[in-house]
Structure formats: structure tokens, C-alpha cells
C-alpha positions in Angstrom: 0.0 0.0 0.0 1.6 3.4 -0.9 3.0 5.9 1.3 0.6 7.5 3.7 -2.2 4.8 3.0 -2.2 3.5 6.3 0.0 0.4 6.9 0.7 1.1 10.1 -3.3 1.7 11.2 -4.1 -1.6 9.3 -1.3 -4.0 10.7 -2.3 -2.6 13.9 -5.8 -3.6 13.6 -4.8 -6.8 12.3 -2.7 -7.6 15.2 -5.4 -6.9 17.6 -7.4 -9.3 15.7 -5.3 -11.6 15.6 -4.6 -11.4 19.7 -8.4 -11.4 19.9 -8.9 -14.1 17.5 -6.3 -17.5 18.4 -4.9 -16.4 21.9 -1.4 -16.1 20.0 1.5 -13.4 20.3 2.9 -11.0 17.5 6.2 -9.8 17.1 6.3 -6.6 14.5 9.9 -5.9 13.2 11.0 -2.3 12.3 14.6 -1.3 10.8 14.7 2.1 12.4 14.5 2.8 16.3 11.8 5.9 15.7 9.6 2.9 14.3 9.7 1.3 16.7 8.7 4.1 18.9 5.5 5.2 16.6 4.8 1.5 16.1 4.3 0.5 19.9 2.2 4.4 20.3 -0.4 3.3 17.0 -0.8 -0.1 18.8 -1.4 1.4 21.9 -4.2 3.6 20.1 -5.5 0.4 19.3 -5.6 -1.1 22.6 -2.9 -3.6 22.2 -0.3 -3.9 25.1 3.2 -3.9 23.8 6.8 -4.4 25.0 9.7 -2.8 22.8 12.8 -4.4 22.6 15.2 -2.4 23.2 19.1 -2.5 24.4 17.6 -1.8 28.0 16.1 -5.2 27.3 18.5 -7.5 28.7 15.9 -10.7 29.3 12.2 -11.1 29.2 11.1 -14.4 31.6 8.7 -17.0 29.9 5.5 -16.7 30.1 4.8 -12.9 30.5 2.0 -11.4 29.9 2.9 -8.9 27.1 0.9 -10.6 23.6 2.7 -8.0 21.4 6.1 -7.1 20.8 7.9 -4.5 18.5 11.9 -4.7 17.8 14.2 -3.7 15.7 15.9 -6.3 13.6 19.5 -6.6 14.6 18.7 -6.3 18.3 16.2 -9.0 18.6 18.9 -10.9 16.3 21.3 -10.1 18.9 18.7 -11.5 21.5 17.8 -14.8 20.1 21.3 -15.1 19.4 22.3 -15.0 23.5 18.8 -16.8 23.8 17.7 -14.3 26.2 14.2 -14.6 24.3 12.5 -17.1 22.5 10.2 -16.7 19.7 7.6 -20.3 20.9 4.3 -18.5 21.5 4.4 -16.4 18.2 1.8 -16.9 15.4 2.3 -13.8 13.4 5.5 -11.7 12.7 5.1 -8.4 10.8 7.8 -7.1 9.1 7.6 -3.6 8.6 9.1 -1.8 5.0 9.5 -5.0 3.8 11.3 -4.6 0.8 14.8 -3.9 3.1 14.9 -7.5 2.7 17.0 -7.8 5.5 14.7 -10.0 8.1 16.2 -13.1 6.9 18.2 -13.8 9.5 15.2 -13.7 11.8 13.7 -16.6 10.6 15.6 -19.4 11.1 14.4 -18.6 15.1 11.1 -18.6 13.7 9.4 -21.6 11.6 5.7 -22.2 13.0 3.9 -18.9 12.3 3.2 -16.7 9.6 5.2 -13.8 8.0 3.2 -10.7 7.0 5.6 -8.5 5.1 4.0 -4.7 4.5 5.7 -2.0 2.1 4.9 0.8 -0.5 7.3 -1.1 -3.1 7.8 -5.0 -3.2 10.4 -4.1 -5.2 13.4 -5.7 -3.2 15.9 -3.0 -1.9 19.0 -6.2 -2.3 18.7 -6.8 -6.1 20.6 -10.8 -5.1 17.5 -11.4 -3.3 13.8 -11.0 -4.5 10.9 -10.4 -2.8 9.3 -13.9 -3.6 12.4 -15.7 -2.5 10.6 -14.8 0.8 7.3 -14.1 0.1 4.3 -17.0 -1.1 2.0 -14.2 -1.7 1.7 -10.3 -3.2 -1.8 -8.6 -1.8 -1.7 -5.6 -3.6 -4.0 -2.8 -1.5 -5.7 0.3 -3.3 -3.2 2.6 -5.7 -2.0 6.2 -5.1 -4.8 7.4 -7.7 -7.4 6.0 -5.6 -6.3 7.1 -2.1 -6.0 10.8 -4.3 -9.6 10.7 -5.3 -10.8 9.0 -2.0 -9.4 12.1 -0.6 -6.8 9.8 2.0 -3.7 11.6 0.0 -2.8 15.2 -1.5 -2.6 15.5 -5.5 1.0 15.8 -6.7 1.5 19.0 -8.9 5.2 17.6 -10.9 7.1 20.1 -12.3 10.6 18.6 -14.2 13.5 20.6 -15.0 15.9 18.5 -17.4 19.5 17.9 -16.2 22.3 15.9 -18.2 22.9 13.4 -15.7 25.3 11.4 -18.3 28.8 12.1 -16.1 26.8 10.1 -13.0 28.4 6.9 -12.3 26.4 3.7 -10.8 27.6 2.3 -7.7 27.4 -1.5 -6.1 24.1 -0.5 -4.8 22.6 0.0 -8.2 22.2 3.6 -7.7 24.3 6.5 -8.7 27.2 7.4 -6.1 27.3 10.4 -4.0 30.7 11.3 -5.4 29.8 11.6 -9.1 26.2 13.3 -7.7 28.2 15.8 -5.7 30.2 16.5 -8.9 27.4 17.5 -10.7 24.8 18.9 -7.8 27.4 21.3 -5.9 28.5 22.9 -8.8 27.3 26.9 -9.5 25.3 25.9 -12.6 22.9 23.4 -10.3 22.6 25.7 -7.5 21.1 27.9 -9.3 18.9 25.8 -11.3 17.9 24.3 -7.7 17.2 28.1 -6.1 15.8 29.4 -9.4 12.7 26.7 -9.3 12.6 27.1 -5.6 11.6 30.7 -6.8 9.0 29.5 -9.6 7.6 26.5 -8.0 7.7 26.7 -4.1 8.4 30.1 -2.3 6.7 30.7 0.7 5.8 26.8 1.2 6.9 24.6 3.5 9.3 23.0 1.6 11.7 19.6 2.1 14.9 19.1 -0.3 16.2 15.7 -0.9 19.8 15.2 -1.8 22.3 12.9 -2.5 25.2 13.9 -0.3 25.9 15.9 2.5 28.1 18.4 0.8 25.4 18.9 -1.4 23.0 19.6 1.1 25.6 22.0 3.0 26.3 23.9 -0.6 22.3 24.4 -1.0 21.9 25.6 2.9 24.7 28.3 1.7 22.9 28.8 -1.2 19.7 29.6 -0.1 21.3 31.4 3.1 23.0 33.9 0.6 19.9 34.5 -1.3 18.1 35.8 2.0 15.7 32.6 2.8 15.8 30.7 6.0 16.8 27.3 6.1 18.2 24.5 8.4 20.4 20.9 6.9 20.2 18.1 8.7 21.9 14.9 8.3 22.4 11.1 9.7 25.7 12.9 11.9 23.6 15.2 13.7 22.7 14.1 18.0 19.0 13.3 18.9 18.5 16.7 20.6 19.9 18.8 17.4 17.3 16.3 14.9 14.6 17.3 17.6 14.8 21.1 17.5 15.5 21.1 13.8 12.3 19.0 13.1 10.0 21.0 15.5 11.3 24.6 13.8 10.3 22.9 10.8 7.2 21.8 12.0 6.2 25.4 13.0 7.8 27.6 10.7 4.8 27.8 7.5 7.8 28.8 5.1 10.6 26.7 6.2 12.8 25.0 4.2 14.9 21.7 5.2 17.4 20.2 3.3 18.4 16.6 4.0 20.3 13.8 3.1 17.5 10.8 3.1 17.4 10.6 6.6 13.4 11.8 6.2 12.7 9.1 3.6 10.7 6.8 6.3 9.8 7.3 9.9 9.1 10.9 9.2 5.7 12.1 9.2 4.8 16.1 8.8 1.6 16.7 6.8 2.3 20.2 6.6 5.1 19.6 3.8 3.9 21.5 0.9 6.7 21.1 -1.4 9.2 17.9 -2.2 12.0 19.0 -4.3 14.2 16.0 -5.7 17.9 17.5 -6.1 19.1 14.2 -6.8 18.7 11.2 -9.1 18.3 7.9 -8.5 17.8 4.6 -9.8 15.5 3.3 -6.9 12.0 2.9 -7.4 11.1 2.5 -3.6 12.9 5.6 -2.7 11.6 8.1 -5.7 7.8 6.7 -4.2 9.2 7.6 -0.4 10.4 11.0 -1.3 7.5 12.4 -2.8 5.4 10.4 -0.3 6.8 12.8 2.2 4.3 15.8 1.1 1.2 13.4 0.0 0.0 14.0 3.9 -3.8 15.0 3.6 -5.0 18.1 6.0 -8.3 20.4 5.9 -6.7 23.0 4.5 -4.4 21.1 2.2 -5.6 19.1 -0.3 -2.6 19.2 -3.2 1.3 19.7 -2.5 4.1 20.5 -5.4 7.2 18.5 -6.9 9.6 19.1 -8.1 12.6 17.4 -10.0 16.0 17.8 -11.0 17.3 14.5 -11.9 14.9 13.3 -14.6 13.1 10.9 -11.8 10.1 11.5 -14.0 11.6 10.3 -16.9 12.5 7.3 -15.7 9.8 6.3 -13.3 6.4 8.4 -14.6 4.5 10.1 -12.5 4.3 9.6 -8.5 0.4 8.6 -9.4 0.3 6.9 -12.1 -0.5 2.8 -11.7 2.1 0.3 -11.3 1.9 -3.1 -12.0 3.1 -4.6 -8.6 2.2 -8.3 -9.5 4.6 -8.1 -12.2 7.0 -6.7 -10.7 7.0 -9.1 -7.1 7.1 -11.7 -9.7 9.9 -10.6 -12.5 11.7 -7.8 -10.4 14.7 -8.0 -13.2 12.7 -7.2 -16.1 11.1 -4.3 -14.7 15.0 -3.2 -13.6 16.1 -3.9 -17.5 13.5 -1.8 -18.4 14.3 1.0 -16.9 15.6 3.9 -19.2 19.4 4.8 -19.0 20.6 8.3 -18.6 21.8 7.9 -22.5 18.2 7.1 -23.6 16.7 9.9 -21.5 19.1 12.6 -22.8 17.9 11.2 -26.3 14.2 11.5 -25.8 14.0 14.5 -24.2 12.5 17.2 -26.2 12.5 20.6 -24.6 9.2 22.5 -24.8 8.9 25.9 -23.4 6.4 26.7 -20.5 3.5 28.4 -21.9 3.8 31.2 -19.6 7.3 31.8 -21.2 5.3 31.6 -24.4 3.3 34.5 -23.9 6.1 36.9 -23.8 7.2 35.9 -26.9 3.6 36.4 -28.6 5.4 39.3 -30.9 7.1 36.6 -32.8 6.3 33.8 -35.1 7.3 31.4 -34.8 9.3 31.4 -31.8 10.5 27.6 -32.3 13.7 26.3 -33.6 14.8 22.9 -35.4 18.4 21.9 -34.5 18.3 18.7 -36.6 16.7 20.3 -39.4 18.5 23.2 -39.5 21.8 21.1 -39.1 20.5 18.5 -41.9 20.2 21.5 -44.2 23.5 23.3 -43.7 24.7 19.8 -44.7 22.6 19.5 -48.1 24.3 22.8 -48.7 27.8 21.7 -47.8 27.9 24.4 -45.3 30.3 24.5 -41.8 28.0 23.1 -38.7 28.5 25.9 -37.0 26.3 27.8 -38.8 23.6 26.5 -37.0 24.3 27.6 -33.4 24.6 31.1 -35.6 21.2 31.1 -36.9 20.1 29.9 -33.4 21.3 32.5 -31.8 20.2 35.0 -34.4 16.7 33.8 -34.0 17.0 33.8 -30.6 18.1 37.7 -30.8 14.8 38.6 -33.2 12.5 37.3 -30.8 13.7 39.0 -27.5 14.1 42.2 -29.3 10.7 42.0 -31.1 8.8 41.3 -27.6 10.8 44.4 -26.2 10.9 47.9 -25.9 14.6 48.6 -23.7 17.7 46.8 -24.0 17.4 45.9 -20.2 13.8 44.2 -21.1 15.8 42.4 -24.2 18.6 40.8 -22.0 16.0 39.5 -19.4 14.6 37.8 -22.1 17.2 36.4 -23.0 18.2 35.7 -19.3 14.5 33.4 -19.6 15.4 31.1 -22.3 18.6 29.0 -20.3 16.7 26.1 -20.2 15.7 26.4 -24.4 19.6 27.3 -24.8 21.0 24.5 -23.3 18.6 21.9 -25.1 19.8 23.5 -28.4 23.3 23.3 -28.0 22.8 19.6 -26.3 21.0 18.4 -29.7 23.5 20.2 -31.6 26.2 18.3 -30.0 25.0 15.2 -30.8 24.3 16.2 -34.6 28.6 16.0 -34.6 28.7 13.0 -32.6 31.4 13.0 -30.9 31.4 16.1 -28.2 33.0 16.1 -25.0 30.4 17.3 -22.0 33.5 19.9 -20.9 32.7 21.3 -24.3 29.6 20.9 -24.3 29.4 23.5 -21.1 31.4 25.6 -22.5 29.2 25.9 -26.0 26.5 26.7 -23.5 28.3 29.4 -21.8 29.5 31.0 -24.7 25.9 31.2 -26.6 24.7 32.7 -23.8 27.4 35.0 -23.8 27.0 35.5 -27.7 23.6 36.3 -27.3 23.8 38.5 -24.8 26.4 40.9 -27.1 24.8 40.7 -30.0 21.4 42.2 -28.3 23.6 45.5 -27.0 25.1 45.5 -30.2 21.6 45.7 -32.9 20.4 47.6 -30.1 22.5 50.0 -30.9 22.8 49.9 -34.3 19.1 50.1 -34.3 19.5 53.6 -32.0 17.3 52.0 -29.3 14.2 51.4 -31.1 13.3 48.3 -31.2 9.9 46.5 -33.1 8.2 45.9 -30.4 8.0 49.6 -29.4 7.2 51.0 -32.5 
């Protein structure tokens, strides 16, 4: 069942049941000690009596009365391992975020009962070992859409802003590493990407950045710092206390914005998020689905919350709503990782279409739209240099900001608006030669940027300041 559907609720009302029901104990496994803690509180909620076992848990005499118990996996391992406690009078285990995978070693202690494995993604986080290596059975609860239009979760606004993400390298794990992430994320061109659509998108919302790094996180809490906005980092090194205060600032501040290293992927729960934004990439399923899940929290007054992502997480995955076929998946978990699209193919599909707000303040001009490939597949047919093509770019680019304004200051901003259309050109341009290095391919950008720029003072002048949209 997705993220913020109600797992916890349900396999507490299950558990009661099941007490209720066969005279039996459960045992509910959690992989993070603040699940533990919100696990045994829900159950309580519920009426059901529970023991955590914790390290201040040095033995527990048979019988007792407790008929539930939550733990975190490796120190119940550690108990059953010095057979302080035994495991005879338990009929149901519930392992909670399933798809860690990591309860294995559990339940060798553990042969009589049943296993009740919950998550948001079968999709097993240890690609050696799939979920129905452990699992008989997938029951596959209501999808995102429905909880949506049931009104149970908010309605994800996505708003994508391409990044090249070709120089990220792939890790062991499967996903990309924080060094080749930090390469690309700390650098001056992505923090200002990141800060400019905090600016469109999510200003004066309560907003939560993801990254992959903790350097990254530290550049954007400079970042934002410099640009006047206050915001806290937080990361895995930080104590208890200094997690505690930062959390409850966030928690009252309507505008405050955390950035974070995915320590608030699970066992974080503050409806009040109105904005996720992904400065990262990644490759895992389950945490794209936990990131976002983070601002799907329902309340009176908030019934839709925003996205949005820089490391073409849409691309690959789709949107956060759209359906997922989970059986499929539990059952062939490698064809559904085969068929995820690379970096290579994303960069190839992507087609860059301007915003139609940005649009309207080109309405002076038509057309406003430019064909790289065509214009490069002509300039061939007439055995003309490839370069000619970044010069009629630009040159286009130059007649539409001067014919939608009527200063030379209004003309530059313009042109200042069209980074995103810039880049894509030169990227498609690159690949009409083939073989382009992405150091060059930067510095094209720069210096087309630059080149337009000029060449707008310059007919400016030669135009004595009148320009066609004036006259």
C-alpha cells in the first residue's frame, strides 16, 4: 500500500485481531528505532499492550504477559542469538518496509507462524535477493490514484526541469554514487537551477529538499542562506536533541525549508510539507515513491502539494500517481529493472518544450521555435560549416527577445529566460557532430549565452534603441 495509506493503522488492527482471534502473540519488526517508537504508540491507540525491545532489554522471563512485541531487527537478532528470548508463542510476525529485505536472518528462530511482510514497493531493496524468494503471496492494497480521489492523499503537482545526468556513475548498490552526484549537484550551474525553481515553484511553502550527499546539502543551505531565505540541513551525523529542534522549527515555521540527506525518507511524518524538491537522481523505485510520499499527507486546508525534480526521476519512473503493475514486478523484479531507461536514452528522448507562460512573452514573434536537426541537416545538403547552426540559433533567438521588447534591459532578461531552451539547443547540436565532450559541451552553452547576450547590445545600438516591439 503506498506511502501514507495506512499500513501502520491496518497492521495494527490486524494484530489486535489476531490477539483477539487465536490467543497467539505477535512480534512486528521495524529497521529504524523511531519505528519502533510510533509503532508501539499506534498499537497502543488500538488497545494492544506492547513491550519494545530495546538494548535496556536484557531478558524477558517465559511466560509474560505482554501478547505483542515490536523490535528492531538486529537487536532482537542479537537477542535470540544469546537466547535471552524465544520466539515459541508467536503466530504472526510483521515485518515492517518489507522490501529492506533484511529479516532473513530472523527466521531461522522462527518456523511455525506466519510472516506478514508490508511495504509501498515490493520491489526488493538487495537486487541478489527478491521479494518472492521470501514471500508466497503479493496482496496488492488500493493505488496512489485511488487514495487521491478518495481524498486519503494530496494530489501531486510535478514540475521537471531536465539535467544531463550522463557524467553520474552507478555504484554496487545499483544507484548512482554520492561522489559523481556531488560532482554535478554542488557545482554553480545546479545551484542555481535548484534556487531558481525554488523561486517558480515553491516560495513561501513549507518545503523539504532531498539530496544525495551531504556536501550537497551544506552547498544548498549556503545557497539559499545567501539568497536571504531561511533554512536548516540536517543529516544522519547530527545528535538526537539537534534532529529534535530542527524538526520542530520545521514543523512550526509555514515557510521553512529543510534540506536533507535521506534521513526523512521513512519514519518521518509532517503533513504540513507542501513542497518535495528531488535534487538528486536515482535509480531506486522505492525511494523516488518515499520521497515524494513525504508531502502526500492529507489536511483540511491542504488538499494538493508540489514536486519538483532535478534529476529526470520522471523520466525514468512516470509520474508519482500513475499505476504500477506490482504483481509483475513481485514476480519478475529483473525485467522491470532492465527496463528502466538509462541516462543515455533519456538525454535522447528529451524534447524541450517551453512553458506556456514563457510563451506568452514571446507572442510578438512567429514562430518562436527552432529545429536543430533540421537546420543542421540543411546546412549539410548545402555543404555548409556546422556551425552555422548555433549562428542562426542565436540569431533567432536575438529577433524574438528584441521584437517582444521595448529597452535593451527588457531584451537581455529575455534572453536571461530562455537557459533552459539554450542549453537543449546546444545539447541536440552536440550530438548532430557526434562526438562532443560534456566539458565542451558546457562551455558551447556558456558561450551562446554569452553570444547572445552581445549581440542584443550590439543591434540595439545599431538600431538607435528602437526596437519593433515599441514602435
Amino acid at each position: 500500500m503506498p506511502t501514507g495509506g495506512g499500513k501502520t493503522v491496518i497492521f495494527s488492527e490486524i494484530t489486535r485481531r489476531y490477539i483477539q482471534a487465536t490467543g497467539k502473540k505477535v512480534l512486528i519488526l521495524t529497521h529504524r528505532i523511531e519505528l519502533c517508537a510510533q509503532t508501539a504508540k499506534m498499537l497502543e491507540e488500538f488497545g494492544v499492550s506492547n513491550l519494545v525491545i530495546n538494548s535496556a532489554v536484557k531478558e524477558l522471563p517465559v511466560p509474560n504477559e505482554y501478547m505483542c512485541f515490536v523490535a528492531m531487527v538486529e537487536t532482537l537478532n542479537n537477542r535470540l542469538r544469546d537466547k535471552i528470548l524465544d520466539l515459541d508463542n508467536i503466530g504472526l510476525m510483521i515485518v515492517d518496509e518489507a522490501h529492506y529485505n533484511s529479516f532473513g536472518k530472523l527466521f531461522r528462530f522462527y518456523e511455525k507462524g506466519v510472516v506478514l511482510g508490508v511495504t509501498a514497493t515490493p520491489l526488493s531493496s538487495n537486487i541478489d535477493i527478491r521479494m518472492k524468494d521470501t514471500y508466497d503471496e503479493l496482496i496488492v492494497g488500493e493505488s496512489i490514484a485511488s487514495l487521491i480521489e478518495s481524498g486519503f492523499l494530496a494530489r501531486a503537482t510535478t514540475y521537471h526541469y531536465h539535467v544531463g545526468l550522463t557524467s553520474l556513475k552507478v555504484g554496487r548498490s545499483g544507484d548512482y554514487t554520492v561522489s559523481s552526484s556531488e560532482r554535478l549537484y554542488n557545482n554553480n550551474a545546479m545551484q542555481d537551477k535548484l534556487l531558481s525553481a525554488y523561486k517558480e515553484k515553491c516560495i513561501g511553502k513549507k518545503t523539504l529538499i532531498f539530496n544525495n550527499g551531504i556536501a550537497t546539502s551544506q552547498y544548498v543551505y549556503a545557497t539559499f542562506q545567501e539568497a536571504g531565505f531561511e533554512i536548516k540541513h540536517l543529516d544522519h551525523t547530527y545528535t538526537s536533541k539537534e534532529r529534535r529542534d530542527i524538526l520542530q522549527w520545521f514543523r512550526e515555521k509555514p515557510d521553512a525549508i529543510l534540506t536533507s540527506v535521506s534521513i526523512l525518507t521513512t519514519g518521518f511524518d509532517e503533513p504540513t510539507v507542501d513542497c518535495i524538491i528531488l535534487n538528486r537522481a536515482t535509480k531506486s523505485l522505492t525511494l523516488y515513491f518515499q520521497m515524494i510520499g513525504r508531502g502526500s499527507r492529507v489536511l483540511p486546508f491542504k488538499k494538493e502539494f508540489s514536486v519538483v525534480d532535478l534529476g529526470n526521476n520522471l523520466n525514468r519512473f512516470g509520474l508519482w500517481e500513475e499505476p504500477v503493475n506490482w504483481p509483475s514486478i513481485f514476480e519478475s523484479p529483473e525485467f522491470y529493472l532492465e527496463g528502466i531507461p538509462g541516462d543515455e536514452q533519456i538525454e535522447l528522448n528529451y524534447r524541450y518544450e517551453m512553458p506556456e507562460d514563457l510563451c506568452q512573452l514571446f507572442s510578438k514573434s512567429d514562430p518562436i521555435h527552432f529545429d536543430v536537426f533540421e537546420e543542421h541537416r540543411l546546412a549539410l545538403s548545402e555543404f555548409k560549416r556546422p556551425k552555422v547552426v548555433m549562428e542562426n540559433s542565436i540569431h533567432q533567438h536575438i529577433k524574438i527577445c528584441m521584437e517582444n521588447s521595448t529597452t535593451v534591459d527588457e531584451a537581455l532578461h529575455l534572453a536571461d529566460l530562455l537557459k533552459e531552451e539554450i542549453e537543449y539547443r546546444v545539447r541536440v547540436y552536440s550530438r548532430c557532430l557526434s562526438k562532443t565532450s560534456e566539458s565542451y559541451v558546457k562551455w558551447l552553452q556558456e558561450d551562446y549565452k554569452r553570444n547572445l547576450k552581445v549581440n542584443i547590445i550590439r543591434n540595439s545600438h545599431q538600431a538607435s534603441g528602437l526596437f519593433k516591439g515599441a514602435e
